[in-house]
PABATI-17109 format. One record per residue: residue number from 0; chain; x, y, z of N, C-alpha, C in turn; residue in three letters. Coordinates in pm, whole numbers. Layout:
N
SITE, num, chaine, nxx, nyy, nzz, caxx, cayy, cazz, cxx, cyy, czz, residu
SITE, NUM, A, X, Y, Z, X, Y, Z, X, Y, Z, ALA
...
// end
This chain:
147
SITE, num, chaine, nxx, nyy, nzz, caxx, cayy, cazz, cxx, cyy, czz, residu
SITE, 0, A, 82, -117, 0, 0, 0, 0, 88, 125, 0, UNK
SITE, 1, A, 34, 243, -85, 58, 379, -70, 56, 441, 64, UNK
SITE, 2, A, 154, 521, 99, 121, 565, 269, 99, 753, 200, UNK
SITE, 3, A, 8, 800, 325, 5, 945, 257, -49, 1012, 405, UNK
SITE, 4, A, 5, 1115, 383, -20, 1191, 486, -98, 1302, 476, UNK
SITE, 5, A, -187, 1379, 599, -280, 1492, 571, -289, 1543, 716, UNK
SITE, 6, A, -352, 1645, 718, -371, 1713, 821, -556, 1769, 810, UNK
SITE, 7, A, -572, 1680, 920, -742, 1645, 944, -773, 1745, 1065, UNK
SITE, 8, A, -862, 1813, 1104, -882, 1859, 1248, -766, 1858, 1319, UNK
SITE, 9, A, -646, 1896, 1266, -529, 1911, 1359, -413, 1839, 1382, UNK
SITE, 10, A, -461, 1716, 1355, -391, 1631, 1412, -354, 1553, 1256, UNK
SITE, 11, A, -203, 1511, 1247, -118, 1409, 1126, -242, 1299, 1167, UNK
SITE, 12, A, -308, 1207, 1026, -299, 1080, 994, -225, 1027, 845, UNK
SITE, 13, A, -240, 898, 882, -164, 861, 827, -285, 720, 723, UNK
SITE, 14, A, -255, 758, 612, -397, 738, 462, -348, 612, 393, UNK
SITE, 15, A, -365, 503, 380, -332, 405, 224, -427, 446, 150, UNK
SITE, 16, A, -363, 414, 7, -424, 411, -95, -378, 272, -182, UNK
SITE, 17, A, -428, 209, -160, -441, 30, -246, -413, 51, -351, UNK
SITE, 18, A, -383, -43, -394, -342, -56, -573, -448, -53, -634, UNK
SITE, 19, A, -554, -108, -577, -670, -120, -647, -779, 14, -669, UNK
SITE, 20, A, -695, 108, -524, -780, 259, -597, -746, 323, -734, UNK
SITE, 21, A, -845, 383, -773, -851, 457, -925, -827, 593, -903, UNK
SITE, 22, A, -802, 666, -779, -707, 763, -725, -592, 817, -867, UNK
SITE, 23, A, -563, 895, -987, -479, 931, -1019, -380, 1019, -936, UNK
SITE, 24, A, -260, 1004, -929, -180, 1072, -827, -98, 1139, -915, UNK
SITE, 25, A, -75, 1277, -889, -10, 1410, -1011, 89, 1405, -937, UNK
SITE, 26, A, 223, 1352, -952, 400, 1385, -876, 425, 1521, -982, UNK
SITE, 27, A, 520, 1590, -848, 606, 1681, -983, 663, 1734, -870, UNK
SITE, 28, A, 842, 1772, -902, 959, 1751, -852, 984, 1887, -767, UNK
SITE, 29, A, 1068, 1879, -674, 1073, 1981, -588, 1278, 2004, -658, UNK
SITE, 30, A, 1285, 1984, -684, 1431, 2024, -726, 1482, 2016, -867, UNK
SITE, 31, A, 1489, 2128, -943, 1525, 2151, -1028, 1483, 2276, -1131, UNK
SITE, 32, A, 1578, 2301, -1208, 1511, 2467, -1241, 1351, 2466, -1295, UNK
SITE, 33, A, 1307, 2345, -1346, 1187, 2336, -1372, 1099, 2233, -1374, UNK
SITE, 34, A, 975, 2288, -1345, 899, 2179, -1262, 856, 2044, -1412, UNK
SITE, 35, A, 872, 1926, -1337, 849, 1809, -1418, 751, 1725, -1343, UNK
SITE, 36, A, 614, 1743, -1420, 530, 1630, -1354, 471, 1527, -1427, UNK
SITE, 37, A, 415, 1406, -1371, 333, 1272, -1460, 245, 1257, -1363, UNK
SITE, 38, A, 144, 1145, -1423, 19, 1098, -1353, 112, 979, -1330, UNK
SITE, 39, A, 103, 889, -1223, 38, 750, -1164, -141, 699, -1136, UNK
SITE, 40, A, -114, 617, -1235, -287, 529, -1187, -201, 397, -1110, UNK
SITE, 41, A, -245, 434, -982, -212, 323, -925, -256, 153, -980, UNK
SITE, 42, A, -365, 146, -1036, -347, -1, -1097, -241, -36, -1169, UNK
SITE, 43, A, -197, 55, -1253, -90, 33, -1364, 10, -18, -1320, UNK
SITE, 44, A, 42, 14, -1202, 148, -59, -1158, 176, -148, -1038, UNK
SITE, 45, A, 256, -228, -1051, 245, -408, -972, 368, -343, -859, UNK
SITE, 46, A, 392, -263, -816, 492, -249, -698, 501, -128, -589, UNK
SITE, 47, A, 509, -119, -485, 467, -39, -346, 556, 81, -383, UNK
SITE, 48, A, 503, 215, -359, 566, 341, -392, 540, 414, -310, UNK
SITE, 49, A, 635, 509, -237, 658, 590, -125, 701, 696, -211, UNK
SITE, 50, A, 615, 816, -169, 600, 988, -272, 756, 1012, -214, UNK
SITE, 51, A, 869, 1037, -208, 933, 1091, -110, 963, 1239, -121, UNK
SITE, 52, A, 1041, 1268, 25, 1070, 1402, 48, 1102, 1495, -103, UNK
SITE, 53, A, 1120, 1504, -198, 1158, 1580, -311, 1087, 1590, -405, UNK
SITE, 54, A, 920, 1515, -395, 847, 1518, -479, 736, 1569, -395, UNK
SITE, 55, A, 658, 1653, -486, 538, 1663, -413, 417, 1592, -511, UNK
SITE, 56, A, 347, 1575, -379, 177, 1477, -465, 90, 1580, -457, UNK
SITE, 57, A, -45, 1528, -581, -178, 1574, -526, -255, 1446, -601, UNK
SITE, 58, A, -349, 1434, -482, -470, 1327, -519, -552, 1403, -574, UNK
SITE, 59, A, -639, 1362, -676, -785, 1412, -753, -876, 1280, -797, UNK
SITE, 60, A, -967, 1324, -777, -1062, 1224, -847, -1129, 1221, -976, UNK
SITE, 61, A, -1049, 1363, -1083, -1079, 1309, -1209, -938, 1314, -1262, UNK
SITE, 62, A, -927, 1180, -1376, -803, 1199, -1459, -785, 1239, -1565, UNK
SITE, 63, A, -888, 1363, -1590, -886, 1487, -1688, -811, 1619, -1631, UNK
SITE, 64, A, -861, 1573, -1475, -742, 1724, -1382, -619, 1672, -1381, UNK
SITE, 65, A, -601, 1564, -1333, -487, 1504, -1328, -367, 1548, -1487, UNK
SITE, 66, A, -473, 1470, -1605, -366, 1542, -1713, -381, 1708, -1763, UNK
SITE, 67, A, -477, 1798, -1707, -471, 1899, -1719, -343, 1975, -1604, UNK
SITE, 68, A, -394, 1912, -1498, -250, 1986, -1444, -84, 1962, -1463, UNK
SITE, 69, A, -60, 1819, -1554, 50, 1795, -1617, 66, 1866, -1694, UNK
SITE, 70, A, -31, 1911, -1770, -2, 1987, -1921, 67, 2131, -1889, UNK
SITE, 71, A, -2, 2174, -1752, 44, 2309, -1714, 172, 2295, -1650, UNK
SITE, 72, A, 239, 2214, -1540, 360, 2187, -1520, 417, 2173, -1578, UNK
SITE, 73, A, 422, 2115, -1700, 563, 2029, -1776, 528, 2174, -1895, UNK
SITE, 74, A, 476, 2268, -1899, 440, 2368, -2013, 533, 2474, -2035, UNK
SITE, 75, A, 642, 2511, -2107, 760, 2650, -2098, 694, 2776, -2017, UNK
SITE, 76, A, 560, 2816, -2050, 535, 2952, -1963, 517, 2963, -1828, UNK
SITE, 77, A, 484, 2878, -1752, 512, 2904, -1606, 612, 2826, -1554, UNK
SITE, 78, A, 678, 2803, -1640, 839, 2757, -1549, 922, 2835, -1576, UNK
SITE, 79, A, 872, 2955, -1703, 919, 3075, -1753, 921, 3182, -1620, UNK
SITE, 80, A, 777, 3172, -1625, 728, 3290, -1523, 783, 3276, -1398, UNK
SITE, 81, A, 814, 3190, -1343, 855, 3186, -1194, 1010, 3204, -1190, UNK
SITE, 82, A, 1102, 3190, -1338, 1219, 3204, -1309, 1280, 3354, -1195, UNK
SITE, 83, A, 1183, 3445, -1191, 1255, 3554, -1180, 1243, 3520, -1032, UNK
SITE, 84, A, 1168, 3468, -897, 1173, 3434, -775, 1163, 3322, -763, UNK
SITE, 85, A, 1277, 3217, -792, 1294, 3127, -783, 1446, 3116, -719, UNK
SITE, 86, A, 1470, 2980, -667, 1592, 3023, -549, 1725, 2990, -696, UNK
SITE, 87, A, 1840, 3097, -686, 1946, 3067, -786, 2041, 2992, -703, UNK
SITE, 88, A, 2153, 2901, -775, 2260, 2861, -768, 2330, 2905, -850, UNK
SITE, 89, A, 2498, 2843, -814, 2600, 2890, -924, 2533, 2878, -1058, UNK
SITE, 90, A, 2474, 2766, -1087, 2444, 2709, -1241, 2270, 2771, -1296, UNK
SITE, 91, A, 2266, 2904, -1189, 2101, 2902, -1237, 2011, 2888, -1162, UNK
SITE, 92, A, 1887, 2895, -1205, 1716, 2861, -1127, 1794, 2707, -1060, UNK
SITE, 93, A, 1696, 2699, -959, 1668, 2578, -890, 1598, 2551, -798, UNK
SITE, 94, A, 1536, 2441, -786, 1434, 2446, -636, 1330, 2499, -688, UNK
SITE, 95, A, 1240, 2369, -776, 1099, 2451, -798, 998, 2471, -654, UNK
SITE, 96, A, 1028, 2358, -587, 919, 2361, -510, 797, 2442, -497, UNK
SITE, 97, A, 726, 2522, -432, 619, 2564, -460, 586, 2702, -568, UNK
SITE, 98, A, 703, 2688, -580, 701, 2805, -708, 611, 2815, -796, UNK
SITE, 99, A, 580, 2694, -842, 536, 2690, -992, 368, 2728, -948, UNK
SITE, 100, A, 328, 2663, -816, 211, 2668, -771, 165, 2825, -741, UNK
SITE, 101, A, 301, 2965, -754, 243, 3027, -745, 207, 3142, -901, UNK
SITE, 102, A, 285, 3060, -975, 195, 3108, -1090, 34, 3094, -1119, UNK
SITE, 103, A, -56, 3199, -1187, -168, 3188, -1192, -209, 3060, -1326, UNK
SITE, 104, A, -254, 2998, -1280, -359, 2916, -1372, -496, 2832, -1330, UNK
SITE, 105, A, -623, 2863, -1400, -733, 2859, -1343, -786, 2676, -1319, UNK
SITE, 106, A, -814, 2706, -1211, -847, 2587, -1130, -968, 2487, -1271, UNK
SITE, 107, A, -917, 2394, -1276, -970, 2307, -1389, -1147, 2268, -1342, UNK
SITE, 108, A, -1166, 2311, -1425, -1285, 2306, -1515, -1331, 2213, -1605, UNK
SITE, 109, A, -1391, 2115, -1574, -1452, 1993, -1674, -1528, 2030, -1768, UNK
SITE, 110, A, -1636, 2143, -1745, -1675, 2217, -1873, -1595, 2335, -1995, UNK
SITE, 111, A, -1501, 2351, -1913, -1411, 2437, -2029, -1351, 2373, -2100, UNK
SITE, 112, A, -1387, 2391, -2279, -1336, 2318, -2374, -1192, 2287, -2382, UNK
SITE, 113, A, -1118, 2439, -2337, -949, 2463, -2342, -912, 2327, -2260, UNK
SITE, 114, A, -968, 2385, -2102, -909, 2280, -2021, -902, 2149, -2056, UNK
SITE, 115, A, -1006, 2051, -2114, -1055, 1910, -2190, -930, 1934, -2281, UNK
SITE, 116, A, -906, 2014, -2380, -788, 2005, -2453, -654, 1965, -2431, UNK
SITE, 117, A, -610, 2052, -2330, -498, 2023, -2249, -496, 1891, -2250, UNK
SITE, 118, A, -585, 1871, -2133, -569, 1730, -2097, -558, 1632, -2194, UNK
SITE, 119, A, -642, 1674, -2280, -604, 1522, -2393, -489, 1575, -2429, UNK
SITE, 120, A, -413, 1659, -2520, -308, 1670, -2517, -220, 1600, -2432, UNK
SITE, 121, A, -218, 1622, -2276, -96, 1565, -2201, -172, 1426, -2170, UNK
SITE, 122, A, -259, 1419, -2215, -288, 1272, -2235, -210, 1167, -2315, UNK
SITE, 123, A, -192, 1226, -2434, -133, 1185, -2576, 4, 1169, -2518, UNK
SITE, 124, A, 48, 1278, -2472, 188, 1282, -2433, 233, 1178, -2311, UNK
SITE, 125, A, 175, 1160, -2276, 183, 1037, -2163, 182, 916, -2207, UNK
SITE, 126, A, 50, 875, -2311, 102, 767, -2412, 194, 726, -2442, UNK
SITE, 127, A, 303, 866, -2543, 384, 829, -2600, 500, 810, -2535, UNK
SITE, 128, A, 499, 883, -2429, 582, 852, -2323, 633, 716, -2281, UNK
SITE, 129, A, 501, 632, -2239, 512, 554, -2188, 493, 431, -2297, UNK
SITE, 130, A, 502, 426, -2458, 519, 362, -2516, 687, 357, -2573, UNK
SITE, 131, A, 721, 503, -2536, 862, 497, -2565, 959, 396, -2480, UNK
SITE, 132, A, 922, 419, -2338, 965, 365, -2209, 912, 210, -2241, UNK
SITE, 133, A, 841, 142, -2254, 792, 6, -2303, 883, -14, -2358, UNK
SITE, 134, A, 927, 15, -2477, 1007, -14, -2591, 1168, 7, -2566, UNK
SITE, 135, A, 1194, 94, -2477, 1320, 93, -2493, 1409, -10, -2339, UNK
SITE, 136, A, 1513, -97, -2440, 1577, -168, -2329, 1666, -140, -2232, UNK
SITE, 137, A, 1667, -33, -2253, 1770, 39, -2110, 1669, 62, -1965, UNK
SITE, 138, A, 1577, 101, -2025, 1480, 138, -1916, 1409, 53, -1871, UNK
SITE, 139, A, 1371, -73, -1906, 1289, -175, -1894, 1393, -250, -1780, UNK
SITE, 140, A, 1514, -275, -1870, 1590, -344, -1733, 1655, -233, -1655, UNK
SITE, 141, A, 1642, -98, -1646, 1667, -44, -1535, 1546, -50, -1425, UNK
SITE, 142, A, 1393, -73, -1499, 1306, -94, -1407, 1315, -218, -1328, UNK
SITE, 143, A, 1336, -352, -1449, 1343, -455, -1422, 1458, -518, -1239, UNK
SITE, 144, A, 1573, -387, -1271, 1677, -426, -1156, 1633, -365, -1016, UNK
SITE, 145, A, 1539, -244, -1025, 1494, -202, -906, 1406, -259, -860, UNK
SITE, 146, A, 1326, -382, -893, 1225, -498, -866, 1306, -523, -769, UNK
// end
């Protein structure tokens, strides 16, 4: 099981989420000049996963928000927009962490045509993603060795 944490009336509990929930879970990275996120459907996959400290989650219960809010993370203009208060290093931006969250983009909408767009868009893109990753043998047995 998924372990997840929240803050209920005050007090930390502590949440599973089964393989068998239909829960899409949106990761996207707390370190690096720009924010990179994907969906997990927990069925899809056969092995126990802990979010850790450098990623942040959000649960939703549709997986039209889920790929609408990928489309906006992984998108050049608000990883654009946040460069200017974002923390620098020698080499540049870094440390998206909540940065990206404070660019404006409107809370998804199942009736807005745009938003439905997106999403299929980073829908598509997730496909191909993950047909690339199928196919290629470096990655299969790099998955294969972390089993």
């Amino acid at each position: 099981m998924d372990l997840r944490y929240f803050k209920s009336t005050g007090n930390t509990k502590l949440q599973s989420i089964h393989k068998s929930s239909w829960i899409p879970i949106v990761l996207y990275n707390s370190s690096a000049k720009d924010a990179n996120s994907t969906i997990v459907k927990r069925e899809d996959i056969d092995f126990e996963f802990i979010v850790e400290s450098v990623t942040y989650v959000f649960f939703t219960s549709s997986l039209n928000e889920a790929y609408y809010l990928t489309a906006i993370f992984n998108s050049a203009a608000p990883n654009k927009m946040m460069k200017d208060f974002q923390a620098r290093g020698l080499y540049g931006a870094r440390h998206v962490h909540k940065k990206i969250l404070d660019i404006y983009y409107p809370r998804f909408d199942a009736g807005d045509e745009t938003h439905l767009e997106l999403a299929e868009l980073s829908r598509a893109a997730h496909e191909k993603a993950s047909a690339y990753t199928a196919s290629n043998v470096k990655i299969v047995t790099l998955v294969q060795t972390m089993r």
